[in-house]
Backbone as a ProteinNet text record, in pm:
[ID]
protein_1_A
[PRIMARY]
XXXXXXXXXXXXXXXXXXXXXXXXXXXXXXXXXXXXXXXXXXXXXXXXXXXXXXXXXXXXXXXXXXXXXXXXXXXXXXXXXXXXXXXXXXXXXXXXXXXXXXXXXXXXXXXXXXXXXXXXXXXXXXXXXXXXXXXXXXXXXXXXXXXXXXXXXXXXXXXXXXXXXXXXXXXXXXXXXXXXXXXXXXXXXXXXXXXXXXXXXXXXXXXXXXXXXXXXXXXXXXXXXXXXXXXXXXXXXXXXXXXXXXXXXXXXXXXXXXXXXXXXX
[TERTIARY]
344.5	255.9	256	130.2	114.3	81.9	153.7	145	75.2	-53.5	-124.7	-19.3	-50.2	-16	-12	-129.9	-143.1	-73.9	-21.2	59.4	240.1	284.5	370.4	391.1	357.9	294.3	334.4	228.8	305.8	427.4	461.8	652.2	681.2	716	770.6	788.9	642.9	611.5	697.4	675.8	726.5	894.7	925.7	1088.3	1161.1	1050.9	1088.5	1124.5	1010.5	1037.2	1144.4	1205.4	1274.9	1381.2	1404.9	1566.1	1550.9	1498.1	1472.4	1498.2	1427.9	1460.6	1621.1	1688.5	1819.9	1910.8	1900.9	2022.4	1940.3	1875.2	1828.5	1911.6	2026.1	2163.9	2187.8	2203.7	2294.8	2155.8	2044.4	1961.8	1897.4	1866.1	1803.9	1887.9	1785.5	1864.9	1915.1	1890.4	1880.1	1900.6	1971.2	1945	1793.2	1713.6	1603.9	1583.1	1690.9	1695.5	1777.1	1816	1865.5	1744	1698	1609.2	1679.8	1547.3	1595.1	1475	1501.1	1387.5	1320.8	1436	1421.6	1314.7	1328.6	1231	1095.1	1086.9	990	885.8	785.7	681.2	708.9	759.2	729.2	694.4	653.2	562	672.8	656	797.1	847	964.8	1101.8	1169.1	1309.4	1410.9	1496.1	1444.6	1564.5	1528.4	1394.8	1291	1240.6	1236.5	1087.4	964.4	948.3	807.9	842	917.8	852.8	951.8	859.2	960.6	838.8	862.7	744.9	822	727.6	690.4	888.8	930.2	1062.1	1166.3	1115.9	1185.6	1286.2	1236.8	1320.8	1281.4	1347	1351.5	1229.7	1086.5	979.9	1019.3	1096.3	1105.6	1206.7	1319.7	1412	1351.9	1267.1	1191	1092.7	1068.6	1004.2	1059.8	1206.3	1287.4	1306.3	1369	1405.9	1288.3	1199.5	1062.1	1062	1068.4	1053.3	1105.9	1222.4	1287.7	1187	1154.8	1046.9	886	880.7	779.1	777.5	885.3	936	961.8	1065.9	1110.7	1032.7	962.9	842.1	735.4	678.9	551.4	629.1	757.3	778.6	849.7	844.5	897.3	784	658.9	520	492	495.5	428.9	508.7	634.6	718.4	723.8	726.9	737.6	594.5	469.8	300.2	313.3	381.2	328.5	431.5	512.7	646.6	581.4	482.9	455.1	288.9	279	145.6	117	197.8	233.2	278.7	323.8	399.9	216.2	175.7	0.3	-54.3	-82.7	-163	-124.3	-15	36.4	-26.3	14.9	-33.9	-169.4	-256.2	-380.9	-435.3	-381.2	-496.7	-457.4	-313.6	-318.2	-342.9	-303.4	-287.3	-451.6	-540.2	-661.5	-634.8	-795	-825	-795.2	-707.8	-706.9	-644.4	-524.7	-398.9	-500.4	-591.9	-686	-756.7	-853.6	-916.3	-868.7	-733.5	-691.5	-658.8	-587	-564	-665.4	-733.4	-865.9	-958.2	-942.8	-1053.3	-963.1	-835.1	-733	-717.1	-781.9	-783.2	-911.3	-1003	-1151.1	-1168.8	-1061.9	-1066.4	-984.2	-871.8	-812.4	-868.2	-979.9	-1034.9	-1160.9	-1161.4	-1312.5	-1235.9	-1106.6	-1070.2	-1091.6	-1064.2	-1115	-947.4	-875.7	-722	-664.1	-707.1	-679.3	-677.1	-807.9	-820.8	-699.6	-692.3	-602.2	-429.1	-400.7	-326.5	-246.5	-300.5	-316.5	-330.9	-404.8	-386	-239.6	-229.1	-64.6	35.2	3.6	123.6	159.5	49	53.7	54.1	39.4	67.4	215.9	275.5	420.3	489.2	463.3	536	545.2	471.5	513.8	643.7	687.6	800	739.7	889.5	835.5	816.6	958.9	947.5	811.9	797.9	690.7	584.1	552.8	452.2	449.7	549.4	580.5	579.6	644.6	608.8	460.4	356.4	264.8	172.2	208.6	126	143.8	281.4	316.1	193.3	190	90.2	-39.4	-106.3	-236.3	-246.5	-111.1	-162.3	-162	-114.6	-70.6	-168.8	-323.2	-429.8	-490.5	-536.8	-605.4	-521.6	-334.6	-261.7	-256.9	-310.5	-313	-434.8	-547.8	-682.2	-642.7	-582.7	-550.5	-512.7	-358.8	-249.7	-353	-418.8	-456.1	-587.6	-694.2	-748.4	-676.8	-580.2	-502.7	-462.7	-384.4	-343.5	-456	-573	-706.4	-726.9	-668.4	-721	-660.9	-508.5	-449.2	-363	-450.7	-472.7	-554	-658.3	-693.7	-663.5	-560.6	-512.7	-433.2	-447.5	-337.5	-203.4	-113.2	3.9	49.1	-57.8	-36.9	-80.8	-167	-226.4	-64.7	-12.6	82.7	203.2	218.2	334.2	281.2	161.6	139.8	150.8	84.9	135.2	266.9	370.3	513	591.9	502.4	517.6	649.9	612.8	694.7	640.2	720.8	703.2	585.7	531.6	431.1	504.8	644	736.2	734.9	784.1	829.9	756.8	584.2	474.7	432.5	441.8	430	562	654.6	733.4	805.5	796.7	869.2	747.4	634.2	528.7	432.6	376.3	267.7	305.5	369.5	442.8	501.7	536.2	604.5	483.2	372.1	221.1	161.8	191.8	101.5	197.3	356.1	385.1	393.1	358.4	233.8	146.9	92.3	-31.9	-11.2	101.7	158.8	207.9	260.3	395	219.9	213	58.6	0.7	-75.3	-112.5	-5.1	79.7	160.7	215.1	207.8	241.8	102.3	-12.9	-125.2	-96.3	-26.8	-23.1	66.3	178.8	239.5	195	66.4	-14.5	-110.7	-147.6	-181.9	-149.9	-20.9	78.6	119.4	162.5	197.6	85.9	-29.5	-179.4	-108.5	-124.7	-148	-13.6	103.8	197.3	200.6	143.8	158.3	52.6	-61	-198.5	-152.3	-46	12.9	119.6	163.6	276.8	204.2	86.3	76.7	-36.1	-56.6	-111.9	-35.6	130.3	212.7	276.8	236.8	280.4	338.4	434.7	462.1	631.1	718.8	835.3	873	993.7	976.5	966.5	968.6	934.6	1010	1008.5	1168.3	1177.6	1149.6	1195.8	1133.5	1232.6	1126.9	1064.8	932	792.5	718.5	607.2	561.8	440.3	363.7	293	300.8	441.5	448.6	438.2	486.6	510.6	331.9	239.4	72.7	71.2	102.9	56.3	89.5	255.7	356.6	306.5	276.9	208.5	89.7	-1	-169.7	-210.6	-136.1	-143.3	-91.6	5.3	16.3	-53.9	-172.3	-229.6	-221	-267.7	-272.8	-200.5	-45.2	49.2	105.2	144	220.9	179.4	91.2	-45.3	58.6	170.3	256.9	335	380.2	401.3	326.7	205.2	73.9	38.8	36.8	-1.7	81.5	215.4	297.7	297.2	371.5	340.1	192.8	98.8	4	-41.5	-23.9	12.2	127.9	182.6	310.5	227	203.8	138.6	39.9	-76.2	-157	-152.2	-25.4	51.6	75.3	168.5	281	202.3	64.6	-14.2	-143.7	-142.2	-244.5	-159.4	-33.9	32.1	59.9	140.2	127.6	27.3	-109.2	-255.6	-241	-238	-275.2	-155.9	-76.7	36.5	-12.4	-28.4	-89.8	-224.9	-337.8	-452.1	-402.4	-280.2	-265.9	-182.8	-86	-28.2	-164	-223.1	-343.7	-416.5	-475	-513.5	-427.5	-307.7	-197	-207.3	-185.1	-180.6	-316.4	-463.5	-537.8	-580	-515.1	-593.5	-574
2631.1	2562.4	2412.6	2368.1	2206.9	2152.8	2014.8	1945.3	1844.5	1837.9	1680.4	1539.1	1449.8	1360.4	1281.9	1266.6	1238.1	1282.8	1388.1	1482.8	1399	1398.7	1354.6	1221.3	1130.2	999.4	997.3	1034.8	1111.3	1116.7	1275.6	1268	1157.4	1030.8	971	899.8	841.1	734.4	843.7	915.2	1038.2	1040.9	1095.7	1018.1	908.7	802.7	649.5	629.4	654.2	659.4	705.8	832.8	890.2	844.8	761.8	717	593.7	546.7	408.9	465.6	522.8	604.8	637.3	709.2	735.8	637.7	540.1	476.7	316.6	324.8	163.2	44.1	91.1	19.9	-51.8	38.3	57.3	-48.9	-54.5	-81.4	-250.9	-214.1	-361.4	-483.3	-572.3	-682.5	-804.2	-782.8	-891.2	-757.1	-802.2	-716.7	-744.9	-627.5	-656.6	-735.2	-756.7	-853.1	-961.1	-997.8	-1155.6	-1241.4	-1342.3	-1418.8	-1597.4	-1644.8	-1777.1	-1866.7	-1904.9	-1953.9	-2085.2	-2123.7	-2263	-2274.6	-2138.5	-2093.2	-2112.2	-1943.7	-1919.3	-1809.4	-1814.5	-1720.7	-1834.1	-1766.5	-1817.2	-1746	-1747.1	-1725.6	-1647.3	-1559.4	-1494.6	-1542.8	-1572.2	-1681.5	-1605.5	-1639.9	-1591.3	-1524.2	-1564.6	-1559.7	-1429.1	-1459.8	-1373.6	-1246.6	-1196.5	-1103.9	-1133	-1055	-1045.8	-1135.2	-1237.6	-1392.4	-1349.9	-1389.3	-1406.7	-1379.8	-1319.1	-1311.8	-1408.8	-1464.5	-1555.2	-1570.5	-1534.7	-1497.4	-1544.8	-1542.2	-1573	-1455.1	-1342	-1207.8	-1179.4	-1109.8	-1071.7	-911.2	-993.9	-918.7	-794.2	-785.3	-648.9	-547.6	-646.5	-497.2	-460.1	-513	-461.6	-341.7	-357.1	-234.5	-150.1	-184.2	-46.8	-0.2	-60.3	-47.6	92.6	65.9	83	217.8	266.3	392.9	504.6	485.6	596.5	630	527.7	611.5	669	560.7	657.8	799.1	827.7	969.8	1071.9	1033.8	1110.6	1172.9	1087.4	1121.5	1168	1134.3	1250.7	1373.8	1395.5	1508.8	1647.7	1514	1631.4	1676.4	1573.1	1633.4	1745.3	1756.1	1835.7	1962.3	1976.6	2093.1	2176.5	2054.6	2132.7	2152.5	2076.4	2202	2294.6	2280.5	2450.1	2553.8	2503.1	2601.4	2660.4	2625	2658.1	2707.6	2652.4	2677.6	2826.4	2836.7	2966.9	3096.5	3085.9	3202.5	3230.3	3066.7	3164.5	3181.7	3125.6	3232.8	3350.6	3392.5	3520.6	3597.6	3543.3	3644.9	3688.1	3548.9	3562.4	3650.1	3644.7	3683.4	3811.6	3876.5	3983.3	4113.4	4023.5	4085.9	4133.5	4049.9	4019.7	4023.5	4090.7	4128.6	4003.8	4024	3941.9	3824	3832.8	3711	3623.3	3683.2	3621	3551.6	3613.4	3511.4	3393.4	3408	3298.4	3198.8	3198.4	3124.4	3071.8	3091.2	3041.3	2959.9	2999.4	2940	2831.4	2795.8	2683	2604.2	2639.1	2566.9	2534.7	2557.3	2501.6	2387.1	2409.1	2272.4	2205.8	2206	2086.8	1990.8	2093.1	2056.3	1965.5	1995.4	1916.5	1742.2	1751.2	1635.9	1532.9	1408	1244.8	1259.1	1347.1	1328.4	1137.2	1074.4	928.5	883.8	921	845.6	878.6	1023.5	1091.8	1049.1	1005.9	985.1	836.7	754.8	623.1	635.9	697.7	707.5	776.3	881.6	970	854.6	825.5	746.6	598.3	546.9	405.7	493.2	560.2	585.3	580	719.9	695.7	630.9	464.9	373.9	374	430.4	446.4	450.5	413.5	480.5	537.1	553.2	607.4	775.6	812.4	994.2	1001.7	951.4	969.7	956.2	923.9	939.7	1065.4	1070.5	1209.4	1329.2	1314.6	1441.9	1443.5	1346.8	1354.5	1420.8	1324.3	1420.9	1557.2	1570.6	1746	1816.7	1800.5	1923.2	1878.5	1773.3	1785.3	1819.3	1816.4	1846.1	2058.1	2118.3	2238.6	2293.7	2256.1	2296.9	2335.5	2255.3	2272.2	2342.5	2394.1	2418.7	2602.4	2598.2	2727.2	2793.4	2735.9	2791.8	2837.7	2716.5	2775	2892.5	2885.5	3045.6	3150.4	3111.4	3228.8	3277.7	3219.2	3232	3318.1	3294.6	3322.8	3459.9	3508.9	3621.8	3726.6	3680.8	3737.2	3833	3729.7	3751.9	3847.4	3853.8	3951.8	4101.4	4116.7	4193.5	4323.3	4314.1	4407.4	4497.9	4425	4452.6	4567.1	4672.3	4821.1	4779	4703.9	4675.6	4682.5	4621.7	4633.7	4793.2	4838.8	4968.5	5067.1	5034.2	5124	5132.5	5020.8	4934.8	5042.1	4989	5048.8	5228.9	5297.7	5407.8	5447.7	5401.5	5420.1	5402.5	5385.8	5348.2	5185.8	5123.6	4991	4896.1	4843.4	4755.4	4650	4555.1	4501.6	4372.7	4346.2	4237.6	4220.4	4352.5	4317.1	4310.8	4346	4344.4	4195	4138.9	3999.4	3888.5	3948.7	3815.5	3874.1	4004.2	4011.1	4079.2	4095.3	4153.8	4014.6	3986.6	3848.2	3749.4	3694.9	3530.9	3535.8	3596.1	3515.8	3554	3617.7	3609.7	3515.8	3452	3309.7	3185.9	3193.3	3054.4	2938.4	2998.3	2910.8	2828.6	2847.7	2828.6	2722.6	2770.6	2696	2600.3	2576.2	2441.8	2339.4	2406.7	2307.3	2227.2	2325	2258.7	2143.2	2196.6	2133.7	2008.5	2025	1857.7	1784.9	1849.5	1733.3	1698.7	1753.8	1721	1567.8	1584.5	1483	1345.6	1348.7	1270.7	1189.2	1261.8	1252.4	1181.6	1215	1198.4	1038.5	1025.8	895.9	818.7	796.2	720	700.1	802.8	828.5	765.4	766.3	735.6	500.6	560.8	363.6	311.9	364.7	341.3	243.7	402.5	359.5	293.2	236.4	98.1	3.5	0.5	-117.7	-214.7	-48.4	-89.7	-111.5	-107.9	-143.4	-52.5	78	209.6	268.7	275.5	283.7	290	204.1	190.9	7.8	47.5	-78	-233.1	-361.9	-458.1	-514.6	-574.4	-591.2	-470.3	-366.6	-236.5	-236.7	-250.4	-221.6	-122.7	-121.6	1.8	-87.4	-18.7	-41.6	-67.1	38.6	-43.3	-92.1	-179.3	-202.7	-381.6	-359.8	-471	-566	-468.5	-506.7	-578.4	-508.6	-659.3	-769.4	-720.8	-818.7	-946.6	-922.2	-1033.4	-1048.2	-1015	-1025.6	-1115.9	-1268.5	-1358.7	-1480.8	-1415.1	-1471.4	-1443.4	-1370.7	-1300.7	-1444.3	-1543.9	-1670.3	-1740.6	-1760	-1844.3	-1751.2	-1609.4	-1490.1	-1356.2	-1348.5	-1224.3	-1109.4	-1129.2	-1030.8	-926.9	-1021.2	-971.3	-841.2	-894	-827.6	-708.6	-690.8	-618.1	-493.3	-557	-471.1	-355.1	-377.4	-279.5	-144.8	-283.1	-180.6	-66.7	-119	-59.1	43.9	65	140.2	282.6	269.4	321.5	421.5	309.2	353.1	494.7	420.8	494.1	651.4	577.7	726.8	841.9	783.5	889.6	965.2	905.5	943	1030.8	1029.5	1096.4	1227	1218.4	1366.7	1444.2	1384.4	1414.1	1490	1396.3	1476.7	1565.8	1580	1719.1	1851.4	1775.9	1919.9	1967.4	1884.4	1994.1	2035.2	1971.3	2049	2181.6	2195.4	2309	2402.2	2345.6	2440.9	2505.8	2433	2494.8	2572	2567.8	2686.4	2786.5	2781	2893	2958.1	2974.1	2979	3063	3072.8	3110.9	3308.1
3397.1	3302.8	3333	3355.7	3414.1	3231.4	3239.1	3136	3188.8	3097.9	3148	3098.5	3201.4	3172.4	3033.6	2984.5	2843.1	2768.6	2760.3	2689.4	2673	2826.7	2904.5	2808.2	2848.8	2784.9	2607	2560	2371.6	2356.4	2452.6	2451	2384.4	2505.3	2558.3	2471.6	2380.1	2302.6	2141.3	2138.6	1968.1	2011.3	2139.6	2164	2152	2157.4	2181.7	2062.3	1937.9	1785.7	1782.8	1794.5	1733.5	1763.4	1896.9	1922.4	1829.9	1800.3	1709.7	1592	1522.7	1362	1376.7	1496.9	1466.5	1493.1	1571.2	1647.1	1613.4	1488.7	1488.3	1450.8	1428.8	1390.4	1532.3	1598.9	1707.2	1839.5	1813.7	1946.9	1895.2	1730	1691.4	1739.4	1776.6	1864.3	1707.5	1618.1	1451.4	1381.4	1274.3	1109.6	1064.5	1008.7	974.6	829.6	806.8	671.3	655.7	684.5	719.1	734	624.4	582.6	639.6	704.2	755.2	725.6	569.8	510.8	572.4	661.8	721.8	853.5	885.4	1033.4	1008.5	927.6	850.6	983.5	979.5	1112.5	1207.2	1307.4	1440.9	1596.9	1679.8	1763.5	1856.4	1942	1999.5	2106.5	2112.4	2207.2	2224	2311.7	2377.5	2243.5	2147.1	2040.1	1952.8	1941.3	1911.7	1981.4	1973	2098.6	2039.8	1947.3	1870.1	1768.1	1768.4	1678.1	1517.4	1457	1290.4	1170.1	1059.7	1000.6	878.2	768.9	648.6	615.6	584.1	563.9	677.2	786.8	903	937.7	932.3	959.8	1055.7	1164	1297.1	1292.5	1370.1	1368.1	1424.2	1548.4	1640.6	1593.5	1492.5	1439.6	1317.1	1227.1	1159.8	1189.1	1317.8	1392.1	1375.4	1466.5	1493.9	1353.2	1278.5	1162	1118.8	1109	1007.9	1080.9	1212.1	1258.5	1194.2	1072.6	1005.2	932.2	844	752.4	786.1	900.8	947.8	1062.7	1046.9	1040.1	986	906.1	797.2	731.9	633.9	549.5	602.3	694.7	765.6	802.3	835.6	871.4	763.8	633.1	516.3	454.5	491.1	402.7	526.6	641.1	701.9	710.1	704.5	655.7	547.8	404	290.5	279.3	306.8	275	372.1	478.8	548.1	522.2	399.8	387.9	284.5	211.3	107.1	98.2	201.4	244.4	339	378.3	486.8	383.7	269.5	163.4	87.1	97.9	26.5	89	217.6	307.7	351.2	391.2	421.3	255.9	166.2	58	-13.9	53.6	13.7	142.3	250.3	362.7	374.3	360.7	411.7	239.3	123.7	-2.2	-27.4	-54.2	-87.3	-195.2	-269.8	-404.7	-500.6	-631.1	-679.3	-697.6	-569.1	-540.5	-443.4	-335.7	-251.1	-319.2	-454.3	-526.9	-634.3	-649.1	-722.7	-642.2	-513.8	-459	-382.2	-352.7	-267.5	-367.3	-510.8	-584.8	-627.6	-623.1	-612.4	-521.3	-374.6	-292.9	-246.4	-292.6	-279.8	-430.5	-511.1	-648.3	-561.2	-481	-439.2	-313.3	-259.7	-113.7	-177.9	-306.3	-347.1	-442.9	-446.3	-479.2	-408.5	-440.8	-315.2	-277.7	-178.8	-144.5	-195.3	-86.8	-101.9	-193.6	-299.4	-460	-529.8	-521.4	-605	-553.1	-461.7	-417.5	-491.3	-455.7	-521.7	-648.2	-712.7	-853.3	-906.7	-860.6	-888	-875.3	-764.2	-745.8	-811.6	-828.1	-874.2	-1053.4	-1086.5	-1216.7	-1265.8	-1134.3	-1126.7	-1095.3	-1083.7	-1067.9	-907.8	-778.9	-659.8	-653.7	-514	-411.9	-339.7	-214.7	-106.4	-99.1	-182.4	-187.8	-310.9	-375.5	-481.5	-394.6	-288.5	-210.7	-158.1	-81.6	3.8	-84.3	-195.3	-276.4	-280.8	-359.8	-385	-282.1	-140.3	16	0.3	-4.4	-0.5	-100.1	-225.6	-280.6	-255	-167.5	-121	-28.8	65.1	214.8	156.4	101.2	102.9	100	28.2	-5.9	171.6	230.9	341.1	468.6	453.1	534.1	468.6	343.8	282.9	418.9	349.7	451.5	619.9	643	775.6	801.6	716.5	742.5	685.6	603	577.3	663.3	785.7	833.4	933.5	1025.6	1114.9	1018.6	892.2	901.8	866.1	874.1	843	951.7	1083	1235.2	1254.5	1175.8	1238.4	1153.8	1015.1	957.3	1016.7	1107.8	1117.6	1247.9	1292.3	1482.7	1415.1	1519.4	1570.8	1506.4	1565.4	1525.9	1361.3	1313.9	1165.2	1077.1	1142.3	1106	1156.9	1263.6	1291.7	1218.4	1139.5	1062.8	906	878.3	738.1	779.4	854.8	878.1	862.1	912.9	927.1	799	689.7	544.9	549.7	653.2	639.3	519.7	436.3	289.9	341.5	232.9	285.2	322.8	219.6	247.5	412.5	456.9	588.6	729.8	704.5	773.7	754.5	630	634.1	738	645.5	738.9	856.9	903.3	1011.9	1105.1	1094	1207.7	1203.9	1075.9	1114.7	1089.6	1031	1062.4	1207.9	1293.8	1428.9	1489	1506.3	1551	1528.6	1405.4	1368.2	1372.1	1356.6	1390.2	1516.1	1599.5	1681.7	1643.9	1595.3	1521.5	1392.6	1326.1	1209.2	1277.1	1413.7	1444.8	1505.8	1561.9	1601.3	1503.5	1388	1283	1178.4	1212.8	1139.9	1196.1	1343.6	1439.3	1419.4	1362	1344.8	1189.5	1114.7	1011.9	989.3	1064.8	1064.9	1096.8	1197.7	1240.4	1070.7	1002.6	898.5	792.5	761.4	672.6	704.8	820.9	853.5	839.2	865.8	803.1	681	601.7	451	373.9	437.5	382.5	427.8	539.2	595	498.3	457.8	382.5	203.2	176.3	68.8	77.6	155.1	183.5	187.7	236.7	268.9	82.4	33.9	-120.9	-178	-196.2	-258.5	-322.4	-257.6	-325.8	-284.1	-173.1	-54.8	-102.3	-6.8	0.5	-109	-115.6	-211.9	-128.8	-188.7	-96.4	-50.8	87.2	144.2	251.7	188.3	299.1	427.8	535.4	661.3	697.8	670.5	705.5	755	819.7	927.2	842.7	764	639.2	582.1	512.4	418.8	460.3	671.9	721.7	780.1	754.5	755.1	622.4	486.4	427.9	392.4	403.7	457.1	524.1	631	782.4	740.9	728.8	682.2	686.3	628.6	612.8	754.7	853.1	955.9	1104.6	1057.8	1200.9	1307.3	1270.5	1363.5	1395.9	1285	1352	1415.4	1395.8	1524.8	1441.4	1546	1568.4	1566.7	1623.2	1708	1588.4	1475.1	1357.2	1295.9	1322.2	1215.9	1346.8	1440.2	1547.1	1612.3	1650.1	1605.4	1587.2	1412.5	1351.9	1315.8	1348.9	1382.5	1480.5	1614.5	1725.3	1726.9	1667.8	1640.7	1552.4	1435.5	1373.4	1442.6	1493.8	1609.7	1731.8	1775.1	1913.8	1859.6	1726.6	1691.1	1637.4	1569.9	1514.1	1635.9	1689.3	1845.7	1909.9	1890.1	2014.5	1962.7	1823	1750.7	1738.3	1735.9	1715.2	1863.8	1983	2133.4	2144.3	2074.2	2103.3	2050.1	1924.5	1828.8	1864.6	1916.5	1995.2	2117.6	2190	2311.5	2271.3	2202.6	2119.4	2049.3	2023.7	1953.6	2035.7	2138.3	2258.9	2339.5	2361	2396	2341.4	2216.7	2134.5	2108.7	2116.7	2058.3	2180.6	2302.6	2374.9	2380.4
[MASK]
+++++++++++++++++++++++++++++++++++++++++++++++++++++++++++++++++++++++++++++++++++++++++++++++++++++++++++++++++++++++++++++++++++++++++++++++++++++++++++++++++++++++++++++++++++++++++++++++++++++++++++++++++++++++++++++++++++++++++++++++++++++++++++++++++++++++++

């Protein structure tokens, strides 16, 4: 199996994060909080890499820093909706009748919500935070991760294998999770690596509205509106973090259609 380069590339950049999220103690060249009011933004030097933002805090371990949460949290929203999202599609697609129509007519009211509005509203009601975000992602992303699983066990409701299973009088428990869930989790890890792609938007979106992580905390959204105000004395601040963002969500995005396209074939 040839891996395109592009692909290759992603890795590299979704690894790079991840040694940063774990070992950011251990690699940041500054504490990302040590304030040097006397500095203040400055432009990036030997002392510096990427310069100093309003505060005079070290722009580049704020990076590293910031990679935990933009990890963590895209990857607990994209776990816990397809953990939960995968138990109703398996039950709507292969059950039908009347578990199919409740849940489907539950997920065509959540697919017709404004996600973002509703998002921002939940959350800025509940006082934000960062897990108050992530919870909140979790039961919107579950709606549109339902449709999926349950498209996929649609596909594979009507194949031999399952006809041979119900013949053999096997429970429906165990035609679900031990004949069509490892047929479709393929399918689920794909969708679910674009999900993470998602989540991180959605979670940097609401950092950077103030709904996010608290202030002070190094995030990568939270560090856009943070800088906003220094794009011109050090661009590098404000860019950054954006580029980061940018990178980390493009690359999960080109994994998960290349995983989708694996699997699909």
């Amino acid at each position: 199996m040839r891996v395109p380069i592009v692909i290759l590339v992603a890795v590299l950049i979704i690894t790079a994060v991840t040694i940063c999220a774990v070992l950011g103690e251990r690699i940041a060249p500054d504490s990302p909080f040590v304030q040097r009011l006397g500095v203040g933004d400055t432009l990036p030097s030997p002392a510096h890499i990427a310069g100093t933002d309003l505060l005079g805090r070290d722009v580049l371990s704020r990076v590293i820093y910031g990679a935990r949460t933009a990890l963590v949290g895209p990857v607990v929203v994209a776990a816990g909706a397809f953990a939960i999202a995968t138990l109703l599609g398996l039950l709507s697609g292969y059950l039908g009748g009347l578990v199919d129509s409740v849940i489907t007519r539950w997920v065509d009211f959540m697919l017709a919500l404004p996600a973002p509005l509703v998002a921002i509203v939940v959350v800025g009601v509940m006082g934000g935070g960062y897990w108050t975000a992530v919870l909140v992602l979790v039961v919107l992303f579950i709606a549109p991760d339902t449709r999926i699983v349950r498209s996929a066990v649609l596909e594979q409701r009507p194949r031999p294998y399952i006809d041979a299973a119900r013949s053999l009088g096997i429970s429906k428990r165990r035609i679900l999770f031990v004949h069509i869930l490892p047929n479709i989790a393929p399918i689920i890890l794909a969708y679910a690596v674009l999900d993470f792609g998602f989540a991180l938007v959605n979670l940097a979106g609401l950092s950077f509205l103030g709904l996010g992580v608290e202030p002070g905390t190094p995030d990568w959204g939270r560090m856009l509106f943070e800088n906003r105000n220094i794009l011109f004395s050090n661009p590098v601040a404000l860019l950054l973090p954006a580029g980061m963002i940018i990178l980390t969500a493009v690359s999960m995005n080109l994994i998960g259609d290349w995983l989708l396209e694996r699997f699909a074939k």
